[in-house]
C-alpha positions in Angstrom: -48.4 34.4 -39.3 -48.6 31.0 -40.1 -46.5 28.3 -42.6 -48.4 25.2 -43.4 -46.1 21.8 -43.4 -46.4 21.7 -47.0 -44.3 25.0 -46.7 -41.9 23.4 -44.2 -41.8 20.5 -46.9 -41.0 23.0 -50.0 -38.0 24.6 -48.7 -37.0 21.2 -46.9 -36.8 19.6 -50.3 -35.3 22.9 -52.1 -32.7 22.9 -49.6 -32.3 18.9 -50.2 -33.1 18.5 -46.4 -34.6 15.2 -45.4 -37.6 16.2 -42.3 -39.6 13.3 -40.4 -43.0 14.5 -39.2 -42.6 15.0 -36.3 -39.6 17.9 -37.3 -41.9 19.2 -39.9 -44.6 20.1 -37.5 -42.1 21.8 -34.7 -40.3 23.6 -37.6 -43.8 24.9 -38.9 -45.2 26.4 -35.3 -41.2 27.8 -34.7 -40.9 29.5 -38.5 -44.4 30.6 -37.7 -43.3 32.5 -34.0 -40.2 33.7 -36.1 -42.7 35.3 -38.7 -45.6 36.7 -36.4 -42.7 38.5 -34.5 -41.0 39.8 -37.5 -44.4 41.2 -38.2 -44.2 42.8 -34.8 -41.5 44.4 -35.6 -42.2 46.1 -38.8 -45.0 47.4 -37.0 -42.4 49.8 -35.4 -42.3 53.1 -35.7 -39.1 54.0 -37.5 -39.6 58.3 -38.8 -36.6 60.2 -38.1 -34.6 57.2 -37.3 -31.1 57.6 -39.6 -30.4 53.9 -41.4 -27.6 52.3 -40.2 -25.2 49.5 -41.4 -23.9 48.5 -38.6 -25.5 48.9 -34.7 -21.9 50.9 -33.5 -20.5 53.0 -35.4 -17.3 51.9 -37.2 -14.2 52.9 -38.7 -11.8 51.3 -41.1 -8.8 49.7 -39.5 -7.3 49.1 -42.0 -3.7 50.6 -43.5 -3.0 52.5 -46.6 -1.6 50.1 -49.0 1.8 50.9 -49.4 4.3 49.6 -52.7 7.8 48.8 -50.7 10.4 47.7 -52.6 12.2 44.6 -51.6 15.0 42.2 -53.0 13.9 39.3 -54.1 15.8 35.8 -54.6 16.9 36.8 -57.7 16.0 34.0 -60.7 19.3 32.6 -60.5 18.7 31.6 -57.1 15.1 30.4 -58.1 16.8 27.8 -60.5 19.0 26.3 -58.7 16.6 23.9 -57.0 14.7 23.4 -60.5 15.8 20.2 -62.0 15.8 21.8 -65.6 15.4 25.5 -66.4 15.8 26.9 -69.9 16.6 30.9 -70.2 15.4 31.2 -66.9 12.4 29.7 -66.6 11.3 25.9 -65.5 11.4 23.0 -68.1 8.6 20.9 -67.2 6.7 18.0 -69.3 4.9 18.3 -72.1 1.3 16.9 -70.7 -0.9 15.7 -73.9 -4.6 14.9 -73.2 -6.0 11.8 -73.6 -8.6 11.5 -76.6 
């Protein structure tokens, strides 16, 4: 399959990607092996073949989550390194946007 440099140029300026000419024309013939072998390969015979996700097969690592219970600081302790706090939470300043 082929892709014309006006192709090459279109996704180029899509992809806000400045090419000389002299990259224009290499990308064209390389995109165009890329294609022509793609072709090849849907040119495969794939009956019977089960779809996959992934070329090994897989399994999930990963942990159950679990909910464990720990102690936390405690507010108190929080608020002690607060300059101001007010019924246990942080005094901060009033931001008002500018017009």
């Amino acid at each position: 399959m082929t892709i014309s440099t006006d192709d090459v140029m279109k996704v180029a300026d899509l992809a806000r990607l400045t090419i000389d000419d002299d990259l224009r024309d290499r990308l064209a013939v390389q995109i165009g092996s890329i294609l022509s072998y793609v072709d090849t390969l849907e040119k495969a015979d794939t009956t019977g073949v089960e779809p996959t996700t992934h070329a090994l097969s897989l399994f999930n690592a990963f942990r159950e989550d679990e909910v464990k219970a720990r102690k936390g600081s405690g507010t108190e302790k929080a608020m002690e390194n607060a300059p101001a706090s007010e019924d246990g939470s942080f005094v901060v300043p009033k931001i008002v946007g500018q017009g």
